[in-house]
N, C-alpha and C positions, 0 to 999 in steps of 0.2 A: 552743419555739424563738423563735416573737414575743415572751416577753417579754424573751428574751436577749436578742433585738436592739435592745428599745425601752430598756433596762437599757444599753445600750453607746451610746446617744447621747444617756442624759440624763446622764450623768458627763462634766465639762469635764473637756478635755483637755489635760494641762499641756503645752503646745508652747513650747520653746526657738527665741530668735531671736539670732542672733550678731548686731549692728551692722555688719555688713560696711565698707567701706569708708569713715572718717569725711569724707572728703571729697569722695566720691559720693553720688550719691542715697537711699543706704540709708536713713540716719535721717531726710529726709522722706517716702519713700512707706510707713516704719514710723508715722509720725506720723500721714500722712492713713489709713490703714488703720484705725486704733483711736479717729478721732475717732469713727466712728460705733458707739456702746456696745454693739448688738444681737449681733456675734459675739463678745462674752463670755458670750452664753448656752450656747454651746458650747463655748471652750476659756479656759482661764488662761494667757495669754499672759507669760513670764517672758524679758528683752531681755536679754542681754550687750551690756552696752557701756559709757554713762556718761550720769550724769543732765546734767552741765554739758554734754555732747555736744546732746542736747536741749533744753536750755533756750538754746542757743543757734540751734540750727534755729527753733525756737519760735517766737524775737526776729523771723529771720528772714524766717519766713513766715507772722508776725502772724500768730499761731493764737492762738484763745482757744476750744479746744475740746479736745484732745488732753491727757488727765490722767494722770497714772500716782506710783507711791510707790514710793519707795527703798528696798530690803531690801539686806543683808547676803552671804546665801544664797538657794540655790534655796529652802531651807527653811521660807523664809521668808513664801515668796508668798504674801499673798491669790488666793483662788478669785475667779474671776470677774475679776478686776481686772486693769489693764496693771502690770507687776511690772519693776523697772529694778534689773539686779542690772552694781553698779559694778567691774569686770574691770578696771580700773588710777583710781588715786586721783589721782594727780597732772596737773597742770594741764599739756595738750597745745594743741599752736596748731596748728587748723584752715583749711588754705588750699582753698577751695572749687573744687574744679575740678582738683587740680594731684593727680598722683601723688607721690606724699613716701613717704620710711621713718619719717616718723612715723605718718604713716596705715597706712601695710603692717603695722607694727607694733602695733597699735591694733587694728585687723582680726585679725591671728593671736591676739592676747592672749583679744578675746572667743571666737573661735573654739575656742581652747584650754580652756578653761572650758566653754564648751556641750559640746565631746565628755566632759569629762570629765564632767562632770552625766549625761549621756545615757547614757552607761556602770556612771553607780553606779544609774540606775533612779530620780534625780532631776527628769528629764523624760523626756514621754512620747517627744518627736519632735523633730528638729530641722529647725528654718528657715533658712537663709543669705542674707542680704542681701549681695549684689554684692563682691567683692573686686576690687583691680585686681594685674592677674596683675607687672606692672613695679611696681608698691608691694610687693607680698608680696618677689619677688624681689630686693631693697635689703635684708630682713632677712632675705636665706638659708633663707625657705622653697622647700623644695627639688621642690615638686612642682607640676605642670599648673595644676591647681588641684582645687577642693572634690570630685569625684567622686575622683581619684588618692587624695588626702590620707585620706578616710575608709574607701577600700577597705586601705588599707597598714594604718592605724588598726585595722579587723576584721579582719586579718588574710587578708583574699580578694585570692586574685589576679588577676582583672581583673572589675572592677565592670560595670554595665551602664549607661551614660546615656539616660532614656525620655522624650524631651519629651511633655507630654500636654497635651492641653485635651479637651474638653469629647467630640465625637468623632473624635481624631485621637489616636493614637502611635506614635510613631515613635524609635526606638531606635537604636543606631552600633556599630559594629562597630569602628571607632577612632576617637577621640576628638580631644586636641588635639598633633598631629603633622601635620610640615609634609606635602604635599601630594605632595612627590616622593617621599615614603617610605612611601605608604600600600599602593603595592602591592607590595612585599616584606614588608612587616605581615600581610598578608590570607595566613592558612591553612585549608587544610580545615576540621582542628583548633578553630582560633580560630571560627571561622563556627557552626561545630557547636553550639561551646559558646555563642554568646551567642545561637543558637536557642534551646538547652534554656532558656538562665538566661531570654529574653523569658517562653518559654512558660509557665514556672514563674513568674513575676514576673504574667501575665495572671490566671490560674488566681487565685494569694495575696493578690495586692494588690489586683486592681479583678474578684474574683468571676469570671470569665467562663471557664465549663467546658470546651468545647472551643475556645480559641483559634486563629482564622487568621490567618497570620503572611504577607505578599506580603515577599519577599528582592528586593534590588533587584542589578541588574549593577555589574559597575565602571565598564566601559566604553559610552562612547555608544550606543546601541540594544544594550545587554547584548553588544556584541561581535560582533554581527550574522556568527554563526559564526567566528566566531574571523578575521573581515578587521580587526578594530580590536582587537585584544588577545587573549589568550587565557586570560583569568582567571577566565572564565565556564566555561569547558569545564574546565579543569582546577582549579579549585579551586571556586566557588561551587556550578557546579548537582551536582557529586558531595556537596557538604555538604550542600545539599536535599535532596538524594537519602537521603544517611546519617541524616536528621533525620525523613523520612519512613517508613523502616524501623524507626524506634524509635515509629510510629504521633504524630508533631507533624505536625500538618497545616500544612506549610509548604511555598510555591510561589514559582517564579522559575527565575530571574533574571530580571526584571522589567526594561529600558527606565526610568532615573527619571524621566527629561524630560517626557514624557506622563501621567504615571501620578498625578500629583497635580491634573493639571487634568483627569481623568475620572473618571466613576462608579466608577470600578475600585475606588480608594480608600475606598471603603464596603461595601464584599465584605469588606475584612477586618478585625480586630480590633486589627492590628499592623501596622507597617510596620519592617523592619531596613535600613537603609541601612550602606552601606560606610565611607565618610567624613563629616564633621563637615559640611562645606556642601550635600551630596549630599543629607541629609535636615534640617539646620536653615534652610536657605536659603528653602525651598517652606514649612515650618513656620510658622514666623516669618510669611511672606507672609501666612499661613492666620489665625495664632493670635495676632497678637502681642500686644495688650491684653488677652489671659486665657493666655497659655502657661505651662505649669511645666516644671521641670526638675524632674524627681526621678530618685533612683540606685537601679537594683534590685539586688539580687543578694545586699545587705547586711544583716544583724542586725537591724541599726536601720532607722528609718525618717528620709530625709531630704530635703526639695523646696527648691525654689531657685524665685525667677522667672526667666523667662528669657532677661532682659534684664540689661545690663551695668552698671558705674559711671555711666554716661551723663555724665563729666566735663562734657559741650562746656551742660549743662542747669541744674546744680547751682544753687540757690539760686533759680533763679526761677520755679520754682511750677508749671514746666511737668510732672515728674515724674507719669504717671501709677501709683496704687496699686494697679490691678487685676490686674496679675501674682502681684504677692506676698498678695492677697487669695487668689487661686487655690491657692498654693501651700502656705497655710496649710490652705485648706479641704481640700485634696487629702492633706495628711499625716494630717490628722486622719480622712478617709473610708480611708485606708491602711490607718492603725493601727488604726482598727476592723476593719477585714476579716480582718486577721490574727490579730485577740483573738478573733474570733468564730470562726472554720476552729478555732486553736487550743482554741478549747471544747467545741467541736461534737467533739472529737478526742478530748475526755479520756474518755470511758465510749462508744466507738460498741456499736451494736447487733450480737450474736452473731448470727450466722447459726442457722436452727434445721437441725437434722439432716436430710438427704434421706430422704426414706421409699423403702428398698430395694424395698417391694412389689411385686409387678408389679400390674396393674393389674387389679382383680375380686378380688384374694388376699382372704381371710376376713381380720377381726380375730379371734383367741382370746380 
């Protein structure tokens, strides 16, 4: 079994990175990421997007360290090496800062490309650098954004969004919808299931056997018996409840407000919040120079940083790359975990026969 696991992280891992947004920060904190050459010891980074996209950052931010070679195809990639695979040919004008449907466009094209590689088994994982949700929306991409788009994509009907760092995850229960429609969104049902899919996602993706899961309320002090709502009694704590009978060690409804500035938060393995601010808000506070975004639930594997376009920064150097550093490390510690369960699975050990004897009985 040690050498299967030592066997699964000396093979670099081909990780797919879309260029998200050309005139957000994607292609430079892709830039500063790969000047340093030591995480190609571990994966072959292959970039959707465009080399002249780069050599124009480049100019930019007078780098003289950031190399990489132009291929064709995934196919194509050198091992080890930064691999720049060009997703549209033709000459685009980049306005640094600005949401455009040229940029929206630009971003879907590489994006479209990288699922489709990821699908035919031509990369291992995919990376998404930042899209902006009003660029996408100029070219009639019709979805949220990257967690929607890839669950439609797998065919699953509602994905999982897990922010992570290092020890903290924290998971949503809905995503991006506005704020007055989260609690007619919130079902038993619904709750139930993105228990299971956490608990299953803890377990596949980051090892961890019996995971505890803290559910948080919707309402200020979880509803403090139903004087501030009643969405704790009638729908969340019966889904813990129902989550508990199926033996998921999950507790709550939890108070959020409190709960991220106490020890509490380290009793468990998981955190599920109701809504998108409820649990990114405290996150971000916690994490934000190493946080990922990654989607469970799906086929593949896929992490985001989990920071935006950062329009208001673009070009001047302020862009930090340790998000999407994390994010990269994080697909690639994923996708092992699952290579490895999935092996460990293909020949398990037969159980040997109970001996009926009772105890003293003679051998013949």
């Amino acid at each position: 079994m040690e050498k299967e696991k030592e066997q699964l992280h000396t093979t670099p891992v081909k990780v797919g990175i879309s260029i998200g947004d050309i005139n957000g920060i994607g292609p430079e904190v892709i830039i500063k990421t790969f000047r340093d050459s030591r995480i190609l010891q571990d994966c072959t980074p292959i970039i959707y997007g465009s080399t002249k996209v780069f050599a124009h950052y480049k100019k930019v931010l007078d780098d003289q360290e950031f190399n990489y070679q132009s291929c064709k195809t995934a196919e194509e990639a050198q091992s080890r090496k930064v691999n720049v695979v060009n997703s549209w040919t033709e000459d685009v004008e980049i306005q640094m800062g600005l949401a455009t449907e040229t940029g929206g466009s630009c971003a879907f094209q590489a994006l479209e490309q990288a699922t489709q590689d990821l699908a035919a088994g031509k990369i291992d994982v995919l990376v998404t650098a930042p899209i902006s949700k009003e660029a996408m929306g100029k070219t009639g991409f019709r979805f949220p954004g990257h967690t929607e788009y890839l669950a439609d994509l797998s065919g699953v009907d509602d994905a999982l969004m897990v922010m992570v760092s290092s020890n903290l995850r924290v998971a949503l229960v809905t995503t991006h919808i506005a704020l007055k429609e989260v609690s007619t969104a919130l079902s038993k049902d619904k709750i139930l299931k993105k228990i299971r899919s956490f608990e299953a996602s803890l377990k596949k993706d980051f090892g961890i056997v019996r995971p505890k899961i803290a559910v948080f309320g919707l309402n200020p002090h979880a509803g403090e018996n139903g004087k501030m709502g009643t969405e704790e009694q009638e729908i969340i704590t019966p889904a813990v409840n129902a989550a508990r009978n199926e033996d998921i060690l999950a507790f709550g409804p939890y108070p959020a407000d409190g709960f991220f500035g106490s020890s509490s938060r380290t009793n468990y393995d998981g955190i599920l919040a109701m809504y998108h601010d409820q649990g990114l808000t405290a996150f971000k506070a916690l994490a934000f120079d190493d946080g990922v975004n990654f989607t469970a639930g799906l086929p593949i594997v896929r992490t985001s940083p989990d920071h935006g376009t950062a329009f208001d920064i673009v070009g001047q150097n302020k862009a930090s790359e340790n998000s999407l550093r994390q994010a990269i490390y994080t697909s690639m510690d994923v996708y092992r975990s699952r290579k490895f369960i999935r092996e460990i699975h293909l020949n398990p050990l037969q159980s040997a026969p109970r001996d009926k004897r009772k105890a003293g009985e003679e051998v013949e």
